[in-house]
NUVEX-23711 format. One line per 5 residues: number of its first residue (from 0); their letters; for each residue z, x, y of N, C-alpha, C. Coordinates in Angstrom, 2 decimals. Atoms other than C-alpha are relative to their C-alpha. Layout:
BEGIN
NUM = a = Z,X,Y,Z,X,Y,Z,X,Y  ...
***
This chain:
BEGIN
0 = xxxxx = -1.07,-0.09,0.95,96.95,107.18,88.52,-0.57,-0.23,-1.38  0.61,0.00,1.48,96.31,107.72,84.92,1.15,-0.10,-0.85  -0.74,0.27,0.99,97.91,106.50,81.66,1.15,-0.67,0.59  -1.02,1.09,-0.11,99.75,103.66,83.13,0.13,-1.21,-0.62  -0.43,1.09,1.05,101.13,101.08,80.76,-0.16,-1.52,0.90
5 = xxxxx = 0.57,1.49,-0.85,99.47,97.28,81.62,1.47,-0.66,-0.11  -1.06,1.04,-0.08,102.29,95.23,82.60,1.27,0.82,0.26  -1.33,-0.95,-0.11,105.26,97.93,83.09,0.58,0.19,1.07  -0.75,-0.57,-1.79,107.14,98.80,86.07,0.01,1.70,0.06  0.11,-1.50,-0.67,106.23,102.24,87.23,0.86,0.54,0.82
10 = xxxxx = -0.52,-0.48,-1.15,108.32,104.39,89.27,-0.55,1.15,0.43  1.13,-0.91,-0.46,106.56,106.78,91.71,1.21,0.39,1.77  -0.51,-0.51,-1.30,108.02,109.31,94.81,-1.01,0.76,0.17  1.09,-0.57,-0.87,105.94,110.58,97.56,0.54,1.17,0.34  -0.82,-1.34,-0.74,106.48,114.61,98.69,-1.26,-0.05,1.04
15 = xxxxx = 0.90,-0.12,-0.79,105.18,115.05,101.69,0.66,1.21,1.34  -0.33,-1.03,-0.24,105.95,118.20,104.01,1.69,0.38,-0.36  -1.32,-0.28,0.94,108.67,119.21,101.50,0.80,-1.27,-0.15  -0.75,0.68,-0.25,110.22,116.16,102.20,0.01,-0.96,-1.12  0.61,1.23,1.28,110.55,112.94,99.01,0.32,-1.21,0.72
20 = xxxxx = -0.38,1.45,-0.49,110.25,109.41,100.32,1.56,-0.57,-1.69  -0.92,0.91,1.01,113.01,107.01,98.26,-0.84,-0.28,-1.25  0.73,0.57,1.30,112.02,106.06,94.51,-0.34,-1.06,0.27  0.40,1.52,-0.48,109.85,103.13,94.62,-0.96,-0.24,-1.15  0.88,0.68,1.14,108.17,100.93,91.77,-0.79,-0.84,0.09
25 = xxxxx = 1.25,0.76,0.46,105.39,98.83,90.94,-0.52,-0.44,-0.88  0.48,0.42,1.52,104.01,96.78,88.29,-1.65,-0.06,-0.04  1.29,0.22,0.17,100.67,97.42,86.71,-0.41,-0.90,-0.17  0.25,1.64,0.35,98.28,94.84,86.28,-0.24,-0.08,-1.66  -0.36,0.08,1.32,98.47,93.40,82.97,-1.43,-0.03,-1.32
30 = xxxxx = 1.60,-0.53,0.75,96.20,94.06,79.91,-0.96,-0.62,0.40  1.43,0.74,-0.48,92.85,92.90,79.99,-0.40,-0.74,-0.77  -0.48,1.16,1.34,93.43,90.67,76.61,0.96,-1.21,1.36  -0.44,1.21,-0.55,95.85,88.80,79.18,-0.10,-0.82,0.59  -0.02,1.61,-0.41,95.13,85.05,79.97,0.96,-0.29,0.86
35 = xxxxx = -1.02,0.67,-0.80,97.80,84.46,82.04,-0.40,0.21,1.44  0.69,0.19,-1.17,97.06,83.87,85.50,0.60,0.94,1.16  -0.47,-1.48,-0.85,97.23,86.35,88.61,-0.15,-0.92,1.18  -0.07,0.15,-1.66,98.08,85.13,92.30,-0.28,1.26,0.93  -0.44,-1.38,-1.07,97.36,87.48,95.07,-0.75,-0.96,1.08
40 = xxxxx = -0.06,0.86,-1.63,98.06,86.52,98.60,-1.31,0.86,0.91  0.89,-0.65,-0.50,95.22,86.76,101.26,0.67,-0.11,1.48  -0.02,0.33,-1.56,96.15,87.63,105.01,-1.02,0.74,0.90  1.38,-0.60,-1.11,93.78,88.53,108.17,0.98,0.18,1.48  -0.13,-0.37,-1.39,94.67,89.73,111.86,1.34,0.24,-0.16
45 = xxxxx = -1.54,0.18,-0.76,98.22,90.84,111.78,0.37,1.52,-0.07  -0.21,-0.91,-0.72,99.28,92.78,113.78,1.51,0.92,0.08  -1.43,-0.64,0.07,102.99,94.56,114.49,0.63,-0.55,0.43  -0.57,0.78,-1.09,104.51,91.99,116.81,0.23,-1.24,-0.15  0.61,1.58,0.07,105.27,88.35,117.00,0.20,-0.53,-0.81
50 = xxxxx = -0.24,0.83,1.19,104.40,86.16,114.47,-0.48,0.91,-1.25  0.10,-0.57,1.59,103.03,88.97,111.93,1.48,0.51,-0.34  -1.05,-0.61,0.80,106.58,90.16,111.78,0.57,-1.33,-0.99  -0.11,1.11,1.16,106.96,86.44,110.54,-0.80,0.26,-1.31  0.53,0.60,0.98,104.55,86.56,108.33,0.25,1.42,-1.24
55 = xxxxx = -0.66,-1.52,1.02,105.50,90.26,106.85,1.52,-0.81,-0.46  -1.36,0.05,0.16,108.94,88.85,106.06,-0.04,-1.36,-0.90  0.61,0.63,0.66,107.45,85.74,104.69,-0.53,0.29,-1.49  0.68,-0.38,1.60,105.46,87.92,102.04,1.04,0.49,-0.55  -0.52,-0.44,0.17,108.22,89.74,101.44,1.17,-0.55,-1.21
60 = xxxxx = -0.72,1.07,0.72,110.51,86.80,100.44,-0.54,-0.24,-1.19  0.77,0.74,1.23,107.71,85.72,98.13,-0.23,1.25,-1.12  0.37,-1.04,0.50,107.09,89.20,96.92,1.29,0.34,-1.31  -1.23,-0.09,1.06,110.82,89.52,95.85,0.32,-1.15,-1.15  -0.59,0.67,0.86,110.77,86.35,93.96,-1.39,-0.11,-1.24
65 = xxxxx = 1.05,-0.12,0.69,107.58,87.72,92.02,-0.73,-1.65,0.59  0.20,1.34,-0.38,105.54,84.51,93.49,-1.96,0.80,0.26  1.29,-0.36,-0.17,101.98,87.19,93.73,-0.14,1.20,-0.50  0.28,-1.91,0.71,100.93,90.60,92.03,-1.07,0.88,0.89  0.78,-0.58,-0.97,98.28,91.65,94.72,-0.37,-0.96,1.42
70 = xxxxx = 0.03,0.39,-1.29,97.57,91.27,98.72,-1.15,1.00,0.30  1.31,-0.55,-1.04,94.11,91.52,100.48,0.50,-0.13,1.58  -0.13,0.71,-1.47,94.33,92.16,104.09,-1.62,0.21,0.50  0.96,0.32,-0.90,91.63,91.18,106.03,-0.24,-0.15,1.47  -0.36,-0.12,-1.61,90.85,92.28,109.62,0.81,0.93,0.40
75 = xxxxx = -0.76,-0.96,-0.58,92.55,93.63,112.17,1.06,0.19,-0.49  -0.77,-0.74,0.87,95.26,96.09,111.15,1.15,-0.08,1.50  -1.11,-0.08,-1.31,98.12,96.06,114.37,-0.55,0.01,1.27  0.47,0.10,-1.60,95.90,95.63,116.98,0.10,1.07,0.50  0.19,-0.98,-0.65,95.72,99.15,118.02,-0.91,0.73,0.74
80 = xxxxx = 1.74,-0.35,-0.91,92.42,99.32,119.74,0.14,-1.45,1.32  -0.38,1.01,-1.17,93.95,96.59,122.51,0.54,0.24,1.04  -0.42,-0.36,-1.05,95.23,98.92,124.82,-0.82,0.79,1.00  1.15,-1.12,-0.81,93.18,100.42,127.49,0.40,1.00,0.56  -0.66,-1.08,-0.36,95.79,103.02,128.47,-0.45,0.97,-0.94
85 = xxxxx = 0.29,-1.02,0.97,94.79,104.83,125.31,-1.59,0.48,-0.21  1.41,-0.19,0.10,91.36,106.61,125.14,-0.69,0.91,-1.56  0.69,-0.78,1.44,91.33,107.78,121.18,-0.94,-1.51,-0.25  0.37,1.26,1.51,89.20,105.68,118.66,0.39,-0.45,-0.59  -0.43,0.13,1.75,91.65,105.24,116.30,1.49,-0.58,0.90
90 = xxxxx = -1.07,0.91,-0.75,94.18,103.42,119.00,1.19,0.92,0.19  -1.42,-0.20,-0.23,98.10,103.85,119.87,0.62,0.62,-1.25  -0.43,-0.48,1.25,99.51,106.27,117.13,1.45,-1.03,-0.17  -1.01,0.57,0.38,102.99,104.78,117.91,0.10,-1.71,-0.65  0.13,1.12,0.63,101.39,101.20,116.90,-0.43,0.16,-0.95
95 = xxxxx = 0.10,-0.35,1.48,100.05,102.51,113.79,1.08,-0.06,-1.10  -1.24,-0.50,0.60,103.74,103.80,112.86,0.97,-1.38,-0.04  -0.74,1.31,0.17,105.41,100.50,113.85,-0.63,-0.78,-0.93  0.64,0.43,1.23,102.72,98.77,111.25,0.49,0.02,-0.80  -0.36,-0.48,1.60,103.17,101.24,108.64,1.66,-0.56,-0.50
100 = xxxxx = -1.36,-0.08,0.36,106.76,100.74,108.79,0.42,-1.55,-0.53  -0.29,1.50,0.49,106.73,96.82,108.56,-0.69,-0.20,-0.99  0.68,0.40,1.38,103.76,96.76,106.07,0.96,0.49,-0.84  -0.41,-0.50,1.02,105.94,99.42,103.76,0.31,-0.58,-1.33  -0.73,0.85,1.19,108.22,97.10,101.85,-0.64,-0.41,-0.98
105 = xxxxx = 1.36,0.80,1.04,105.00,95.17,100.52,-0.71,0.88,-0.63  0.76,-0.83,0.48,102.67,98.01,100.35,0.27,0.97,-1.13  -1.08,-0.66,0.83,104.97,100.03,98.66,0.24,0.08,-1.70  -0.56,0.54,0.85,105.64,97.90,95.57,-1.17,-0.83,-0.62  0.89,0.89,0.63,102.38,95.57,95.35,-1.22,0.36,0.58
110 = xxxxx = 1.25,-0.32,-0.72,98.75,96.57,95.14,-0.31,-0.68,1.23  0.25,0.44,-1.20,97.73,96.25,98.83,-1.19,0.54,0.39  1.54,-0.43,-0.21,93.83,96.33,99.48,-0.60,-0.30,1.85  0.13,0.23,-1.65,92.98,96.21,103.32,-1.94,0.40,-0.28  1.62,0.01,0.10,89.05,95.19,103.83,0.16,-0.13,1.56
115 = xxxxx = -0.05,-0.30,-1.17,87.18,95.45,106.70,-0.46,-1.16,0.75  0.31,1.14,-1.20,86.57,92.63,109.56,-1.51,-0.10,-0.07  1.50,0.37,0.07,83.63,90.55,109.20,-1.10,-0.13,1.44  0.46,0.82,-0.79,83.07,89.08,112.46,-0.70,0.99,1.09  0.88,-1.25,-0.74,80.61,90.78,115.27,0.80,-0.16,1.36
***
């Protein structure tokens, strides 16, 4: 994205086979003169199920009451490489889609950087 104003609320729609997702906004990060301090939340292993739907609903809360401006995730992404019924690489499409759909809200609205798993 180019020529976006530091600190502004952006609004941005997705087309995607003809189709437009809902309007959805985002705030840039703020000049690079600004001193004021930046939170961003860190989470690791969560998955689609369970307690990440806690913890998606959790950020969410915090997200709406401005409380962080960016989220690293770290690690596993929905656990989709845990089923042995499935023989792609790239796991359970329909656990991908249940993910995407719970990450959205967050991803959506606040830079969301997903790194990759350290551990061997």
């Amino acid at each position: 994205m180019v020529n976006l104003e530091p600190g502004k609320i952006h609004f941005y729609q997705i087309e995607s086979y003809h189709q437009n997702t809902t309007i959805r906004k985002f705030v840039a990060a703020p000049p690079f003169e600004d001193t004021s301090q930046v939170s961003i939340v860190h989470i690791g292993d969560v998955g689609a199920f369970g307690s990440s739907v806690m913890v998606t609903d959790h950020i969410m809360q915090n997200m709406k009451k401005k409380n962080f401006h960016a989220l690293i995730h770290c690690g596993d992404i929905a656990y989709v490489d845990k089923y042995d019924d499935v023989d792609m690489p790239w796991g359970k499409q329909e656990l991908w889609d249940t993910w995407g759909f719970m990450a959205q809200p967050v991803s959506s609205e606040v830079p969301y950087m997903v790194t990759q798993e350290t551990m061997n």
